[in-house]
C-alpha positions, 0 to 999 in steps of 0.5 A: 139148531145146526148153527147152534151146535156148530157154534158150541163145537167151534167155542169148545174146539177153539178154546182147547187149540188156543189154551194149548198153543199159547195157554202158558203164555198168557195163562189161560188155564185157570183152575177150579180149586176144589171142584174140578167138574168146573175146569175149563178143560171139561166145560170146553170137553163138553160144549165140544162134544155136545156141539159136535155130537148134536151136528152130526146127528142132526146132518145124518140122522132124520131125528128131530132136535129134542132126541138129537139133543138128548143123546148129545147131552149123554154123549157130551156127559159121558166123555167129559166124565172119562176126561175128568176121571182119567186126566183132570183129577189125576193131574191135580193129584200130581201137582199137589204132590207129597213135595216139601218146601225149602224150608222143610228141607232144614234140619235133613242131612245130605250129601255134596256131589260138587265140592263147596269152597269158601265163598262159592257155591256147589252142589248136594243131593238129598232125597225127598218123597221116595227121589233123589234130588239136587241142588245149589248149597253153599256152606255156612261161614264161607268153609270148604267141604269136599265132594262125598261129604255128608251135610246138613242143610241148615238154611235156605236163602233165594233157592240155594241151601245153606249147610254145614259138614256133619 
């Protein structure tokens, strides 16, 4: 029974270490879509808690396996739940955000902070969510527009907006 507590530890353990020190590269963190109790980060919360808990117990404790995997069940259940609550979902809900794409950005107006000339790229802020952002624009039809103008943005091409001097 040790053996198998530690083994769940080790899986649990060594799956977090390996996703934060090289999860971006390879992307192993996967998502659970719609049912976030699914995420990797919770199973490997789990199986760590459970393991480590249950291997604790069991060296320490004169408590015979069937109790020792009770309270790690309730342990592993109770820290994955504060991990989900506190972290997983809130994280989903900031990913999804309230952003707009590009392309929904069409039609609003903005301001040049960097002055467009013809034929080359500059520089406009707008707001977006309540934040002020920035980006790449360049102006319809090859025109000038000076910095502190008001624009509107009429099109997006490759990330870079497309506007024309109100």
């Amino acid at each position: 029974m040790e053996t198998m507590m530690i083994v769940l530890f080790a899986i649990g353990a060594g799956y977090a270490i390996l996703s934060a020190v090289v999860g971006d590269v390879f992307g192993l963190e996967m998502h659970a879509g719609e049912l976030p109790f699914l995420s990797p980060t919770i199973i490997a919360t789990f199986l760590t808690v459970f393991g480590g808990v249950g291997y604790m117990l069991l060296r320490n404790t004169g408590l015979t396996p069937v109790p020792v995997a009770s309270l790690s069940l309730l342990a592993a259940i109770g820290v994955s739940s504060i991990v989900l609550f506190m972290v997983v979902i809130p994280l989903q809900a900031a990913q999804k955000g309230t952003a707009k794409s590009s392309k929904e950005m069409i039609g609003l107006e903005a301001k040049v902070i960097i002055s467009i000339e013809a034929l080359r790229m500059g520089e406009i802020v707008y707001e977006q969510g309540g934040t002020r952002h920035s980006a790449p624009a360049k102006a319809i039809e090859d025109a000038t527009i000076p910095q502190g103008a008001q624009v509107r943005i009429v099109d997006e091409m490759a990330g870079t907006f497309v506007v024309e001097k109100v």
